[in-house]
KETOR-787859 format. One record per atom (N, C-alpha, C): x negated, y, z negated; chain. Coordinates in pm, whole numbers, plus 32768, in hexadecimal, padded with zeros to 4 digits. Atoms other than C-alpha are relative to their C-alpha. Example, Ala and Ser with C-alpha at 12.3 -4.5 7.8 and 13.67 -1.06 7.14 Angstrom:
2
DORO    xx    yy    zz  cadena
DORO  7FA7  7F89  8000       A
DORO  7B32  7E3E  7CF4       A
DORO  7FA6  8078  8000       A
DORO  8052  7F89  8006       A
DORO  7AA9  7F96  7D36       A
DORO  804D  806D  7FB7       A
This chain:
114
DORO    xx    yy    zz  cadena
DORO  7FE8  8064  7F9A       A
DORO  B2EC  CEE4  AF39       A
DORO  8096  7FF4  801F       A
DORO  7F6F  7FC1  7FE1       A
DORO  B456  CEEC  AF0D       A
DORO  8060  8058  8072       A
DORO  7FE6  7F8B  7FB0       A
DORO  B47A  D035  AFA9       A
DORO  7FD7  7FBD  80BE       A
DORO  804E  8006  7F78       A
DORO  B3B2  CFC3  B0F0       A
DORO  8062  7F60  800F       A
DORO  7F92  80AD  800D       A
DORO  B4A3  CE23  B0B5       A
DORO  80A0  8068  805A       A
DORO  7F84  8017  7FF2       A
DORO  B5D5  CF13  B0D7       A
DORO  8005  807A  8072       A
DORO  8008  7F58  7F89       A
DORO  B56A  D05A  B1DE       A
DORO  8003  7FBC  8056       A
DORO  8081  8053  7F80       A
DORO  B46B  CF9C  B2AA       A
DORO  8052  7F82  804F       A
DORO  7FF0  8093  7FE4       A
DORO  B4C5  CE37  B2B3       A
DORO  80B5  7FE6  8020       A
DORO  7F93  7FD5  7FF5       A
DORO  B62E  CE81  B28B       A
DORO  804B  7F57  7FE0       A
DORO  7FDF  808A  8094       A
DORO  B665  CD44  B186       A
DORO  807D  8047  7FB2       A
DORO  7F66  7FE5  8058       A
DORO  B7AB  CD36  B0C7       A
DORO  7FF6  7F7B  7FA3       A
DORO  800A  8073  8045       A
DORO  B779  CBD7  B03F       A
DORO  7FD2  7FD2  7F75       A
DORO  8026  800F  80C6       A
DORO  B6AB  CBFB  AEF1       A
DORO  8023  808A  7FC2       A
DORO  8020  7F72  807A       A
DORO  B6A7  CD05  ADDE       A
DORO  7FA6  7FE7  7FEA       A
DORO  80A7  7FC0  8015       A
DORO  B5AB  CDE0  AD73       A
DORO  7FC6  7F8E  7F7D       A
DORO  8049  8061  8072       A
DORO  B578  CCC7  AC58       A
DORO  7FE6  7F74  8028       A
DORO  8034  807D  7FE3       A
DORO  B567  CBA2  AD26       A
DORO  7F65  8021  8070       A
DORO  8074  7FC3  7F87       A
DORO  B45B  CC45  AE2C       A
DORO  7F53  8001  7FAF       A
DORO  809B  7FF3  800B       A
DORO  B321  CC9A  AD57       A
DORO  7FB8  7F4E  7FE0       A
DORO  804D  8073  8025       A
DORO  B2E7  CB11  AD08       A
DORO  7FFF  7FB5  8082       A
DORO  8017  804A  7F99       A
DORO  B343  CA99  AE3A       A
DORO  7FB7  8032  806B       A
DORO  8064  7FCC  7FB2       A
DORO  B267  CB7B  AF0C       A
DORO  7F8A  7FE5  7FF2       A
DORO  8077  8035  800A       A
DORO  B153  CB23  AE4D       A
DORO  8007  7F92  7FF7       A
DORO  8011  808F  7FD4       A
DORO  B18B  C9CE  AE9F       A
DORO  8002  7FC7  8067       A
DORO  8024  7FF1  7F53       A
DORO  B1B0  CA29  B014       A
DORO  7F8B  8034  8010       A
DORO  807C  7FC1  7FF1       A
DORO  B06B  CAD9  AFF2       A
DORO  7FC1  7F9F  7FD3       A
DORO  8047  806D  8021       A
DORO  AFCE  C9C1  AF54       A
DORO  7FEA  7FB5  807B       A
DORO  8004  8049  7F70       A
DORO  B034  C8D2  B092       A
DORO  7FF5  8041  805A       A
DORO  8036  7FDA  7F9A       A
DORO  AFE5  C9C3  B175       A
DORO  7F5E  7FED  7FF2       A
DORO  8096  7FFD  8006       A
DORO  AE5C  C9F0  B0E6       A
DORO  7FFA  7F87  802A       A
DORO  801D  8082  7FE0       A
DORO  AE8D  C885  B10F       A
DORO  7FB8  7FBC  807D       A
DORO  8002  8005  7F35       A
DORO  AEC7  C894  B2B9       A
DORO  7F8B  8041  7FED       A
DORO  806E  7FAF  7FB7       A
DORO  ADAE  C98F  B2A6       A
DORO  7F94  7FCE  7FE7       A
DORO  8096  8066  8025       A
DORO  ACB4  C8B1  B20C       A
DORO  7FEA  7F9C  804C       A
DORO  802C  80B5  7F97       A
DORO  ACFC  C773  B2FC       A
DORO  801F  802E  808C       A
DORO  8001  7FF5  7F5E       A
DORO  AD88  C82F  B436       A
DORO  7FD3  8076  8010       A
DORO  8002  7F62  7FEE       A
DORO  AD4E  C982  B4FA       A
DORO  806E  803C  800F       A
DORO  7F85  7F9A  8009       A
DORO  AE4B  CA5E  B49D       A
DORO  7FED  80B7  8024       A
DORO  7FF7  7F81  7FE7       A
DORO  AEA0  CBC0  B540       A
DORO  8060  8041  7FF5       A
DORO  7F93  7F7D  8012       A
DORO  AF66  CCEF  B529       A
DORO  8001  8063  7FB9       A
DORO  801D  7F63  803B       A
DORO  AF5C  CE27  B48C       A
DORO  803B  7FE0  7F73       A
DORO  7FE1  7FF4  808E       A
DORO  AFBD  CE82  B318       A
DORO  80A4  7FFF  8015       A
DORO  7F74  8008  8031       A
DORO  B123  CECF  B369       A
DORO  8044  7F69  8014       A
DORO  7FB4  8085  7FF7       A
DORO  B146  CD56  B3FD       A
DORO  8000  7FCF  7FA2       A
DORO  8028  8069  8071       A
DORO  B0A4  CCC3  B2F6       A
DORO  805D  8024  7F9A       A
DORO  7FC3  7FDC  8059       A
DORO  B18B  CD77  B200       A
DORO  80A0  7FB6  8021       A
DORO  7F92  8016  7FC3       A
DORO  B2C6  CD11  B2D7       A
DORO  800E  7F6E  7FF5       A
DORO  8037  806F  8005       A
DORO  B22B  CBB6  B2C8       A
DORO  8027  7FBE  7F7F       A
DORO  7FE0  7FFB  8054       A
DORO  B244  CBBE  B187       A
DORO  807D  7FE8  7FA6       A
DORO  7F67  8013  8033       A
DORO  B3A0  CC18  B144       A
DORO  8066  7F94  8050       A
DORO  7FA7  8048  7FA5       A
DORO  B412  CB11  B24C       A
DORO  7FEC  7F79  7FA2       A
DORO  8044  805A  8045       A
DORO  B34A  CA2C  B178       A
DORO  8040  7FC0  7F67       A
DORO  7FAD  8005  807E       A
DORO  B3D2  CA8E  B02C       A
DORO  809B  7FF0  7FFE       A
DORO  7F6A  801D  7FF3       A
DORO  B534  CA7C  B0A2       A
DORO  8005  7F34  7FF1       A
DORO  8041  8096  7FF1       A
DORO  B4C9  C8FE  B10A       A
DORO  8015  7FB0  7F5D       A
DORO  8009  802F  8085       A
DORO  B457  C8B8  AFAD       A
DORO  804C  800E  7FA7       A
DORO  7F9B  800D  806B       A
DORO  B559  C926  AEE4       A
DORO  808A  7FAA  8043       A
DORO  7F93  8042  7FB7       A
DORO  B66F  C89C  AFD9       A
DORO  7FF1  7F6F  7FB9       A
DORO  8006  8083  800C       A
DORO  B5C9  C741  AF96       A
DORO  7FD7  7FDE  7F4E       A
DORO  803E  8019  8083       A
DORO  B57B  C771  AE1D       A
DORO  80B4  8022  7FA4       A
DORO  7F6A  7FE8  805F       A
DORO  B701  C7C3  ADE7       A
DORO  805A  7F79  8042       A
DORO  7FBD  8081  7FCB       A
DORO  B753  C656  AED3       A
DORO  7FCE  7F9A  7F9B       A
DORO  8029  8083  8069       A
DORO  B686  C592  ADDD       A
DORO  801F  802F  7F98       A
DORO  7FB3  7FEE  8091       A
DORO  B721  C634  ACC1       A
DORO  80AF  7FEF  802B       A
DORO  7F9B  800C  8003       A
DORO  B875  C5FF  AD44       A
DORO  8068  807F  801F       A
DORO  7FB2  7FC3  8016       A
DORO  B8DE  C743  AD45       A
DORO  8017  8061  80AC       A
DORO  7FB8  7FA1  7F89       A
DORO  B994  C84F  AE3D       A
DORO  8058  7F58  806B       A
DORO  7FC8  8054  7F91       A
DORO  BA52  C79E  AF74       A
DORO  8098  7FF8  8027       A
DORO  7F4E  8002  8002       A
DORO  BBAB  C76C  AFCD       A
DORO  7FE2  7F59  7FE2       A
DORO  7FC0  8097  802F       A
DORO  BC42  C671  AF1C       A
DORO  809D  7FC4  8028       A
DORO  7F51  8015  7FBA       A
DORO  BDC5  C66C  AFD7       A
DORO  8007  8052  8066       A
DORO  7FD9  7FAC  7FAA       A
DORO  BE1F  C6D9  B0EE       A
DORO  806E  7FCE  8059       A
DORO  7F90  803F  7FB5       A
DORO  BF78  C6CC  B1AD       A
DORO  801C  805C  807D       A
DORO  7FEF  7FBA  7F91       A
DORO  BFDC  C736  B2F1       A
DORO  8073  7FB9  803A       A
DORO  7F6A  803E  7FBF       A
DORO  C133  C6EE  B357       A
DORO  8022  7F91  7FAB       A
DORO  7FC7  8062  809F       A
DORO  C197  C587  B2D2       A
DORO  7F97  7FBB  8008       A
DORO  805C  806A  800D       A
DORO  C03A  C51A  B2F1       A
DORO  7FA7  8025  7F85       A
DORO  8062  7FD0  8091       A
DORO  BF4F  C538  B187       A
DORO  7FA6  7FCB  7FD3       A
DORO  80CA  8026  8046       A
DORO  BDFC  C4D8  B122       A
DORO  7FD7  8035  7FA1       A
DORO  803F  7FF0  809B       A
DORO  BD7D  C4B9  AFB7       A
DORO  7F8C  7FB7  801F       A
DORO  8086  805C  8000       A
DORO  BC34  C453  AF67       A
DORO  7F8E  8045  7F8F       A
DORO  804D  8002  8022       A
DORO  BAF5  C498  AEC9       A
DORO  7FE1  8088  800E       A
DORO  7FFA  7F64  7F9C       A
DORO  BAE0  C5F0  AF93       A
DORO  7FA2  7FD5  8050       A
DORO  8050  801C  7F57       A
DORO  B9F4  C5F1  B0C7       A
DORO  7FA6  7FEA  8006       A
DORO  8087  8024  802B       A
DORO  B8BC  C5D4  B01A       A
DORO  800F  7F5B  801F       A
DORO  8007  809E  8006       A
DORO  B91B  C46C  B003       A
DORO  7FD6  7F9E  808C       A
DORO  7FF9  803A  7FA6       A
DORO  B8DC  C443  B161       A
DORO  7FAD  8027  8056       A
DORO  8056  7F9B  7FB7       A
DORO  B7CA  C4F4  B1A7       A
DORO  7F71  7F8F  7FAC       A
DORO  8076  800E  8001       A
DORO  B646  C46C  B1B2       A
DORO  7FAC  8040  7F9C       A
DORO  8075  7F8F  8045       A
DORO  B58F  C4DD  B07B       A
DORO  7F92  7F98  7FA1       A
DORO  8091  8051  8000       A
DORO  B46A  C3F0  B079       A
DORO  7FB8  8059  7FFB       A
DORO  807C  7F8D  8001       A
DORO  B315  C494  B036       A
DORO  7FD2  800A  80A7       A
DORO  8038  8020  7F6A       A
DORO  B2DE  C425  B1BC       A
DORO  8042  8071  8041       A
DORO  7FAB  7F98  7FC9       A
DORO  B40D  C4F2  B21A       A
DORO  7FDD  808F  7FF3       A
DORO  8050  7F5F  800D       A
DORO  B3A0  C628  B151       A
DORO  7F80  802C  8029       A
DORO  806A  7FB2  7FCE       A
DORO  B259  C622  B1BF       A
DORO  802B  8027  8093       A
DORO  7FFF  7FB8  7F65       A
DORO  B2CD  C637  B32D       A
DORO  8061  806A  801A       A
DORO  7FBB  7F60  7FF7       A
DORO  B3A9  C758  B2D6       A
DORO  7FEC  8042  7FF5       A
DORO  806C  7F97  8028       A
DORO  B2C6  C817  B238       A
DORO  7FBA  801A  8060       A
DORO  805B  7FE8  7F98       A
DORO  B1D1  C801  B343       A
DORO  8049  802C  8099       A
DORO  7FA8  7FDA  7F89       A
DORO  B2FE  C825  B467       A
DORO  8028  809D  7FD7       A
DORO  7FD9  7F81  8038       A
DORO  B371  C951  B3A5       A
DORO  7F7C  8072  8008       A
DORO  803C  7FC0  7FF8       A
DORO  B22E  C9E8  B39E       A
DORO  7F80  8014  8078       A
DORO  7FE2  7FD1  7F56       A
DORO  B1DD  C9BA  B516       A
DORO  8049  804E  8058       A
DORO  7FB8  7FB3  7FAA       A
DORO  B2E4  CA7C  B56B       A
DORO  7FBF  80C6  7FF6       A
DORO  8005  7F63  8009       A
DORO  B242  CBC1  B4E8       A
DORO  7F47  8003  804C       A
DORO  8064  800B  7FCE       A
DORO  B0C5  CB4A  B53A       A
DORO  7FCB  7FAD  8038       A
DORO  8040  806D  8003       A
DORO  AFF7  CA6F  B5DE       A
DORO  7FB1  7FB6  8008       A
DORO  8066  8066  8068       A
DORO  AF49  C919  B55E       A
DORO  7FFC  7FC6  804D       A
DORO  8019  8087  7FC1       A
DORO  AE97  C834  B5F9       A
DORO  7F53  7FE3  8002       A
DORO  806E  802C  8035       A
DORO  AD64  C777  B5EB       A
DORO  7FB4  8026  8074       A
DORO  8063  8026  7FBD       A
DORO  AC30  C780  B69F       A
DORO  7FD8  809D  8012       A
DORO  7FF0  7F7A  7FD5       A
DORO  AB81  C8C0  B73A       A
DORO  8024  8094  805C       A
């Protein structure tokens, strides 16, 4: 999966060791959409889907741990410390679910009815 995260999809954002847990946890919430909505697209979307997915999830699983971000930044004589950027960012379960599901509209698509 990796291989197809860094050819295909053309992902730079995780390593090959953050990807196999968080894919299968984008694959999880995708079976999810496919059980309550109608979801389409071929194998390579769904795979693409995937990695847009898993980027998603780890992004927001390294804001509630605190970590990565800029924490200073100066630009001329103006400078901003803080928390880093996570701190200012939406990471409610409300938020992630509608990222997950925005993220994985962009490769297929969901929607209800027939």
């Amino acid at each position: 999966m990796y291989r197809f995260y860094v050819d295909t999809y053309g992902g730079s954002a995780l390593t090959q060791a953050e990807l196999p847990e968080a894919a299968k946890r984008a694959s999880e919430v995708l079976g999810q959409y496919e059980r309550s909505y109608r979801v389409t697209g071929d194998e390579t979307a769904r795979k693409m889907a995937i990695c847009a997915m898993a980027e998603a999830i780890v992004y927001f699983q390294k804001a509630q741990n605190g970590e990565g971000g800029l924490r200073y930044a100066k630009v001329g004589t103006v400078s901003v410390s803080g928390k880093g950027i996570y701190s200012a960012v939406d990471i409610s379960p409300q938020a992630q679910e509608r990222e997950l599901y925005r993220t994985a509209c962009r490769y297929l698509d969901i929607y209800r009815g027939v």
